[in-house]
Every structure is written in structure tokens, then in C-alpha cells.
N, C-alpha and C positions, 0 to 999 in steps of 0.2 A: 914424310908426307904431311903437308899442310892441314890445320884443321879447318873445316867449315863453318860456316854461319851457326848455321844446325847444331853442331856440334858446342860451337864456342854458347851458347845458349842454354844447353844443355846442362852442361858442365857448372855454370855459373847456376843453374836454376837448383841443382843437386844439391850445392853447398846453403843457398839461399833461396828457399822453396816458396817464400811469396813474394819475389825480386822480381820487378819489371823490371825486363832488360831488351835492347833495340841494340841491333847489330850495326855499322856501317865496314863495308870495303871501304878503307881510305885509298888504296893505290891502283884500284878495280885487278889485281892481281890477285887475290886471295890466300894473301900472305903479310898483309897489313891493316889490322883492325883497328879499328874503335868501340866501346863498349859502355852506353848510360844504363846504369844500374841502378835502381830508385829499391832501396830493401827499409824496412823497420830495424833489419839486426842493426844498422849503420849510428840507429840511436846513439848520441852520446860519444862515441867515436871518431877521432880527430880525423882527417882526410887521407892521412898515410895510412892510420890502421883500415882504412874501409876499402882502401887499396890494396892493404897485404891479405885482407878476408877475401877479396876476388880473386889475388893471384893466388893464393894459396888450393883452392880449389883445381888448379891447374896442374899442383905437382911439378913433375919433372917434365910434364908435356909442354912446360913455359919455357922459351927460348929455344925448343926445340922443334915439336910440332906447330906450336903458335910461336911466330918469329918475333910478333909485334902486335902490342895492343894499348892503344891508349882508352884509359878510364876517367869518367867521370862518372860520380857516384853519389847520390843524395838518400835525405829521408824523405818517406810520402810527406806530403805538406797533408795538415787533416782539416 
């Protein structure tokens, strides 16, 4: 079973508790995401690590439940 918006949000908000995050349907299927993720943890963090901190959060539910997700992840600008 696919996960949801809802879900995909969620998920990411758990590992990254003050993380704005904005979902899009890339394929209006609900099996192909995208994911702007604006955290503090991302401090310091080269662009691969602040990609492996989002999927990590997803476990084994990555490539399974979530088929596909592309990220783009920054720090808040202050």
C-alpha cells in the first residue's frame, strides 16, 4: 500500500520535529513524490547527508511503501 501525503509528513516531521515540509504528487498517482524539507538539523550537512537524515526516517517503508521521492532540503535562512 502506498503512502500518503499525510503520512509522508508525518514521518519526516517525527525524525525532524521543527522541519517544514510541503508534499507534492509528482505523477497525481500517489505513488510518486516530492518533498522540500527546510530543518535546522541540516546545519552543516553536506546535501547527500541531509538526504540520507530524511530517508532514513522512512526505514524500510522506502522503496516499498514510498516507491519514489525526490528531496530537496535546505537550512531556514535566518
Amino acid at each position: 500500500m502506498a503512502m500518503q501525503a499525510a503520512e509522508i509528513e508525518m514521518t519526516i516531521k517525527a525524525a525532524l520535529p521543527d522541519a517544514k515540509v510541503t508534499i507534492t504528487d509528482l505523477a497525481g498517482d500517489g505513488d510518486h513524490w516530492a518533498a522540500e524539507v527546510v530543518s535546522a538539523a541540516f546545519k552543516g550537512l553536506s546535501r547527500l547527508k541531509q538526504h540520507q537524515l530524511v530517508q532514513a526516517a522512512f526505514g524500510e517503508k522506502m522503496g516499498r511503501e514510498l516507491h519514489a521521492l525526490a528531496l530537496k532540503t535546505s537550512v531556514p535562512q535566518d
